[in-house]
N, C-alpha and C positions, 0 to 999 in steps of 0.2 A: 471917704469916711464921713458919717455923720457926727459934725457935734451939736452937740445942747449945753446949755450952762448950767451949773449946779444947781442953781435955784429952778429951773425948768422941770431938768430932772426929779427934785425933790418934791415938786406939785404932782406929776404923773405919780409919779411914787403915792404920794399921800392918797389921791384920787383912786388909785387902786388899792388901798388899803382901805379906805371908807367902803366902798365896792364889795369887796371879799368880806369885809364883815356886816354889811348890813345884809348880804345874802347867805351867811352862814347861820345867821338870826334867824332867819325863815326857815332852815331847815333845810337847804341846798345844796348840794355837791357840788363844791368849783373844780374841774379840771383846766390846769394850765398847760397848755402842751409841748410835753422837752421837758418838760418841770415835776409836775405830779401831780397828786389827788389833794385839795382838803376837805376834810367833813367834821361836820361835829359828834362826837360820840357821847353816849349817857354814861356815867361812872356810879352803879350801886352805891349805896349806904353800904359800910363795911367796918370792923372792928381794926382800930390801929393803936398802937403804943406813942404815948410821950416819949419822944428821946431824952427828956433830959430828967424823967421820975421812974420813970419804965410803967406807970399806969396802962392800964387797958382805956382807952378812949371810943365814942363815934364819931366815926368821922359820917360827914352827911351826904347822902348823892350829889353828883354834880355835873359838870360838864365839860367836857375837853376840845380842843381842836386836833384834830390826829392828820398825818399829812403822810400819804406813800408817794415815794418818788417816781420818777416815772424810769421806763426801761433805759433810754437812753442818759438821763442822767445820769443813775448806777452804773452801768457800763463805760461813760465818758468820767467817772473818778477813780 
């Protein structure tokens, strides 16, 4: 078995976090594999309600991170 120490661990981690988001900023599609997709998606301008007046609001476009998993994950939970 390999070990790492938690602090090792938490570097790669972090490195691959800066990583998947500086290329999801370009507009990239990351596949990880065994894992899934993530991509950025556009979210329309669209009319939403205050929950707590019940007003009609806009809400403004935006952007989302959307992630599908991949076949073997879905199948291995």
């Amino acid at each position: 078995s390999h070990e790492m120490s938690k602090k090792q661990t938490e570097a790669i981690l972090g490195d691959l976090v800066n990583l998947v988001t500086k290329h999801l900023k370009k507009g990239d599609r990351i596949r990880i594999g065994g894992l899934g997709i993530l991509v950025v998606r556009k979210r329309a301008a669209r009319m939403g309600r205050n929950p707590a007046t019940g007003e009609p609001i806009q809400i403004k476009a935006s952007k989302k991170v959307a992630f599908r998993p991949a076949k073997e994950l879905k199948e291995a939970v």
